[in-house]
C-alpha positions as CSV (number, residue, x, y, z in Angstrom):
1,X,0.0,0.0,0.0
2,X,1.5,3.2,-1.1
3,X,-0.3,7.2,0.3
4,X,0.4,9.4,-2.5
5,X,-0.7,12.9,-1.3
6,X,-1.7,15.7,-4.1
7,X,-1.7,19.6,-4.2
8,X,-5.2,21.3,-4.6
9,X,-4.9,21.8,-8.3
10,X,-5.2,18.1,-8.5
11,X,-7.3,17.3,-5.9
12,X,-10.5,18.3,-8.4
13,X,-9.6,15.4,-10.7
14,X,-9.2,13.0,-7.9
15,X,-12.6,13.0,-6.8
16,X,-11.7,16.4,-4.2
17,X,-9.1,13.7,-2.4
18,X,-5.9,15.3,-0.9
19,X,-4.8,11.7,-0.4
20,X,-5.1,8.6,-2.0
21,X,-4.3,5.4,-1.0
22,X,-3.3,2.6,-3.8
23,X,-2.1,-1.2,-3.8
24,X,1.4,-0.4,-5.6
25,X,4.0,-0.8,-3.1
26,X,7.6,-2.6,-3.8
27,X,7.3,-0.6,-7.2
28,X,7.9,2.1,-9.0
29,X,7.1,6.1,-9.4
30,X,5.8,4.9,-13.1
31,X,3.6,2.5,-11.8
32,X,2.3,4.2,-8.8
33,X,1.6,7.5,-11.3
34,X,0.2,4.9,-13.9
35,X,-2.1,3.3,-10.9
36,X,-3.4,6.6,-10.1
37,X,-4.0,7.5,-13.3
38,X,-6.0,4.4,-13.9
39,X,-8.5,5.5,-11.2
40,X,-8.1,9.1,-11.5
41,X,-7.6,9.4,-15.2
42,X,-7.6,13.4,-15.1
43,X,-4.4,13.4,-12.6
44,X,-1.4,11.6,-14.6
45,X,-1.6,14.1,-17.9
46,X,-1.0,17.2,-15.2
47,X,1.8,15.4,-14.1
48,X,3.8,13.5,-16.7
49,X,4.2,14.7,-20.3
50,X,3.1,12.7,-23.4
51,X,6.7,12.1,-24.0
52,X,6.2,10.0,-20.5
53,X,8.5,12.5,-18.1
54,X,7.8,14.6,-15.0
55,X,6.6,18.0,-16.3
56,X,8.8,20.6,-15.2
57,X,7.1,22.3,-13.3
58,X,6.0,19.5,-11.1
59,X,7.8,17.6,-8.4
60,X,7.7,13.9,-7.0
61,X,9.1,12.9,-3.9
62,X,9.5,9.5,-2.5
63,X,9.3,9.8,1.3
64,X,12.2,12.8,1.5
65,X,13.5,12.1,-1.6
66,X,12.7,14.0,-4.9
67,X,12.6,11.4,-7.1
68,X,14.5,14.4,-10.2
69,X,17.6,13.4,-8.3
70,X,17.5,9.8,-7.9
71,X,16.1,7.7,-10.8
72,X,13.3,9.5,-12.0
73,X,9.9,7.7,-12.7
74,X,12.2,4.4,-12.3
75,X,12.8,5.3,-8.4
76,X,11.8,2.7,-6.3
77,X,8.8,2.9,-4.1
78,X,9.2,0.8,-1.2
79,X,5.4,-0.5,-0.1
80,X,4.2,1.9,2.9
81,X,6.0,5.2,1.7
82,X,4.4,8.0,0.6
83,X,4.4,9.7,-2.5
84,X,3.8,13.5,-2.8
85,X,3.2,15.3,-6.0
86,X,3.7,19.3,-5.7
87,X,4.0,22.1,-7.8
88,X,7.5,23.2,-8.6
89,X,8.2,26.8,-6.3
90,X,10.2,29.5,-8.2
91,X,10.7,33.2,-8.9
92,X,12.7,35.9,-7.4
């Protein structure tokens, strides 16, 4: 079982759901995005790209980690972490 946990922007395609649980531990990021995507079809095209990465502006972390620095949407996702999906910050 794997909490992945979604900004507001989001939450309106996931049935108004900040977070979702899903049976997709001992995986990884690609199949946890692809299994929320399969039961909240409106949620995966806001966060990967048709070319089938992260879109810039968003980021995934695994636990603490953001999953840009470790192996991307192959990073493991060990069963019971939690996966949070947030808008990039920038500016100046």
């Amino acid at each position: 079982m794997v909490t992945v946990g979604l900004p507001s922007y989001l939450q309106q395609f996931a049935d108004g759901n900040g977070r979702v649980e899903l049976d997709a531990g001992g995986e990884t990021v690609a199949d946890v995005l692809k299994a929320l995507g399969e039961r909240y079809p409106g949620v995966r095209s806001r966060v990967v790209t048709e070319e089938g990465e992260i879109r810039p502006h968003i980021n995934v972390f695994v636990d603490d980690r953001n999953c840009r620095f470790e192996k991307g949407l192959a990073t493991s996702v060990p069963d019971g972490a939690e996966v949070l999906i947030l808008a990039a910050v920038s500016g100046g």
